[in-house]
N, C-alpha and C positions, 0 to 999 in steps of 0.2 A: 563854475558849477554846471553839471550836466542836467539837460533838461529834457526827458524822458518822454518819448513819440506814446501819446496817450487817445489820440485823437486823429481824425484821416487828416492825411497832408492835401493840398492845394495842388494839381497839376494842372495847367492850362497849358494845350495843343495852340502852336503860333503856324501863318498860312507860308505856306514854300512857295514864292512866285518863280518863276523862270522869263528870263527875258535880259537884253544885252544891256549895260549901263557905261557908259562912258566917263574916261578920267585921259587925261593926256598922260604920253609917254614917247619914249625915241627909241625903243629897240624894237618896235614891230615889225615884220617882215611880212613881202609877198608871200603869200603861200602859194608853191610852184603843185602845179596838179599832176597827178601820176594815172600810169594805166593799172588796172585791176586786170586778174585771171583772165577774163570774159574780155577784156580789151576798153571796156570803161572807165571814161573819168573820171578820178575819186582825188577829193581835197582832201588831204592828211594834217591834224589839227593837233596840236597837243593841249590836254586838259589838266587842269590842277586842280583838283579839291581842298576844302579846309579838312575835314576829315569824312572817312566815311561813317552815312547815317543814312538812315531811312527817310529823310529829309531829303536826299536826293535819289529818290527812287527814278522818279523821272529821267533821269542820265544814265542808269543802269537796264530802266526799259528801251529808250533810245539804240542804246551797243546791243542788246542781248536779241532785241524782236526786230531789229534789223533796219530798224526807223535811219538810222546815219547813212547806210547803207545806202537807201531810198532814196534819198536825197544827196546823196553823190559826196557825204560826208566816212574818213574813215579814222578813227581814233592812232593819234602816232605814238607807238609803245605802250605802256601801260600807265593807268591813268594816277597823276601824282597824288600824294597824299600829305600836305604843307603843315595840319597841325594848326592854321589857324586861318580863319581869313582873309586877315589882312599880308600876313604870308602867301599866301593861294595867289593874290593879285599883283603881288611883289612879284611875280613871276612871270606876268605879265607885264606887266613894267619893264622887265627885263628884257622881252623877246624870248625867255625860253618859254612861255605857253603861247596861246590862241585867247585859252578861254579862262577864265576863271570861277572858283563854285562857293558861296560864302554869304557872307549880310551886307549888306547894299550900305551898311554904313560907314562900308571900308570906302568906298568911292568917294561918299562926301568926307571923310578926315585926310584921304589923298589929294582932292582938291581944294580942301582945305590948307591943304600941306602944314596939315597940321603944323583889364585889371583881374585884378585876382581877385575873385569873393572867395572866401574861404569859411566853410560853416559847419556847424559840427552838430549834436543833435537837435533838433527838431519839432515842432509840431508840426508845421506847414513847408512845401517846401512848392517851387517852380518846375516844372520837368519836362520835356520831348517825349515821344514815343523812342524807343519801346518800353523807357521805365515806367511811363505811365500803366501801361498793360501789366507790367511785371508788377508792379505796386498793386494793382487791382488784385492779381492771384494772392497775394498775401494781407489780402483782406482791407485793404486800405480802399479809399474810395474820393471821387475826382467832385469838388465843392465848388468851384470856382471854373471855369472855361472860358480864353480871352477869345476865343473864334466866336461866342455868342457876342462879345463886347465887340470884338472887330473884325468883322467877317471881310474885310480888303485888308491886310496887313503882310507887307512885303518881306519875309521874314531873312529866306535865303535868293540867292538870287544869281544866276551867269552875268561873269563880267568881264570885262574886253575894252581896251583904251579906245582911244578917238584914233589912233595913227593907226591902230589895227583892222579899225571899221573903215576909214580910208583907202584902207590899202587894197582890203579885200571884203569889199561889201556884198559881192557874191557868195562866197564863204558863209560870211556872217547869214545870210538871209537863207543858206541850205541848213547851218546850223539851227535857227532859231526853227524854224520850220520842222525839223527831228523833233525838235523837244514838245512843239508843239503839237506837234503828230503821237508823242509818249503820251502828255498829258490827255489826250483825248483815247488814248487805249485805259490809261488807267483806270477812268470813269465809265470806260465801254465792257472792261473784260477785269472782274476785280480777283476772279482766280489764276487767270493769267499772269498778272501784276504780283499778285501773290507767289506764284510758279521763283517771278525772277527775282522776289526778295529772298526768299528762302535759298535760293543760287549764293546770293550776295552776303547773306548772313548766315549761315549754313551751322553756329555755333547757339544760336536763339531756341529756345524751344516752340514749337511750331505750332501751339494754340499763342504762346505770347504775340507772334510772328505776326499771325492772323489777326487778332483782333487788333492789331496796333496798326496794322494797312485797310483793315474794313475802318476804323476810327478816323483814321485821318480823311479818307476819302471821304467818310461823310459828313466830318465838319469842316468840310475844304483847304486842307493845308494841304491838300495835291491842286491849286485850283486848276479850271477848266481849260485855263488857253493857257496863252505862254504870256500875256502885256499886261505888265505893271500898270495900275490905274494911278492917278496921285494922290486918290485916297492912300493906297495901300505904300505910296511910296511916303505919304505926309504921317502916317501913320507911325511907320519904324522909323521914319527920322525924329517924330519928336518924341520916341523913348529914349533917343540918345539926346536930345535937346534934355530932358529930366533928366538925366542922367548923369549931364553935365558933361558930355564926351562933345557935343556939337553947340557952339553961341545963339546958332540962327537957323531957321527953315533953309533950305536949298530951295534952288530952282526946280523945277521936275524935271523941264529940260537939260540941266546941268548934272542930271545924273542918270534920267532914264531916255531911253532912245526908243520910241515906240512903231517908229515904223517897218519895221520888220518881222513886228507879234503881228502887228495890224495884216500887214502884205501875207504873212503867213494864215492866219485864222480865216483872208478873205478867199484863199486857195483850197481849202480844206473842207 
């Protein structure tokens, strides 16, 4: 039996951290540095996404406002699109990416070495931007928000094996520094930000567009720097502990690397 959307649905906005998290792997590679037009040296990196979202604004402000650039980072080809997280990171694992872009709970079920919801209609339902904003225009309204309930929650997150940060920890520290450098335009310049979502989603409609980038930014699911705290890492791991996806808490150490948010946020 169907059960007929009578009443507003439940969306709660989860926080996007950015920062490297480590899992081991063997197909990492030096990343060999090239010269640019101008005769500069640029480290060519390649990126995987789980899919594209407005949840990673911050990597599309990085490429677009010239933040990779800055930092001597230059995107190699065009940026992958895996379909899932845990995919995204398989990719790394591989050696064909650098970086990966996804839920930080892919790293601990990888060092863990180690579903489909499927729902149909409705009262309440969980959602991201932009459906949330799109759901507002059609008259629904937001009862619930987990960023009141957890305002450090590591929700997406850049991820990069241990052979890869080894290998090229300079790299890593130009990268995390972009992002970091994004996350601080975003909260600096919110029409700007908006400028290069609209770029990136170009099929949204452009009040939905807007108030789903002015929402996020003010209940922090852009947060401010780029370093995972272990609240926010102990957070999303033990939604997967509920879950039932993960036995045990992780280490924080065993899955986040924090000095190069650190090194970066102290430069900035």
């Amino acid at each position: 039996m169907h059960i007929r959307t009578r009443i507003a649905r439940s969306f709660g906005c989860l926080l996007a951290c950015a920062m490297m998290l480590g899992v081991g792997a063997c197909g990492a590679q030096t990343v060999k540095p090239v010269q640019d037009a101008q005769g500069a040296t640029m480290y060519p990196v390649k990126i995987n996404e789980a899919f594209q979202s407005l949840l990673y604004l911050p990597l599309y402000v990085a490429k677009d406002k010239g933040l990779f650039a800055k930092h001597g980072i230059v995107i190699d080809g065009a940026i992958g699109n895996s379909g899932t997280g845990g995919a995204a990171l398989t990719t790394v694992l591989r050696g064909d990416a650098g970086f990966a872009l996804g839920g930080p709970e892919n790293v601990a079920y990888m060092n863990a070495r180690g579903g489909t919801v499927v729902t149909g209609r409705t009262q309440y339902a969980i959602a991201n931007e932009p459906y949330i904003s799109q759901s507002l225009e059609k008259g629904l309204r937001i009862v619930y928000s987990w960023t009141s309930v957890y305002p450090e929650y590591a929700y997406s997150t850049f991820m990069t094996s241990r052979a890869f940060v080894e290998k090229n920890p300079q790299v890593v520290q130009r990268f995390v520094a972009s992002i970091n450098d994004a996350l601080h335009y975003i909260h600096g310049d919110r029409r700007g930000s908006i400028a290069v979502a609209r770029a990136w989603f170009p099929a949204l409609q452009p009040s939905v567009l807007s108030a789903a980038v002015q929402r996020m930014i003010d209940s922090n699911v852009y947060p401010e720097s780029a370093l995972i705290t272990p609240q926010a890492m102990r957070t999303a791991m033990q939604r997967q502990i509920n879950a039932g996806n993960l036995k045990a808490m992780p280490e924080y150490t065993n899955v986040v690397n924090p000095l190069f948010a650190t090194r970066a946020e102290s430069k900035s």
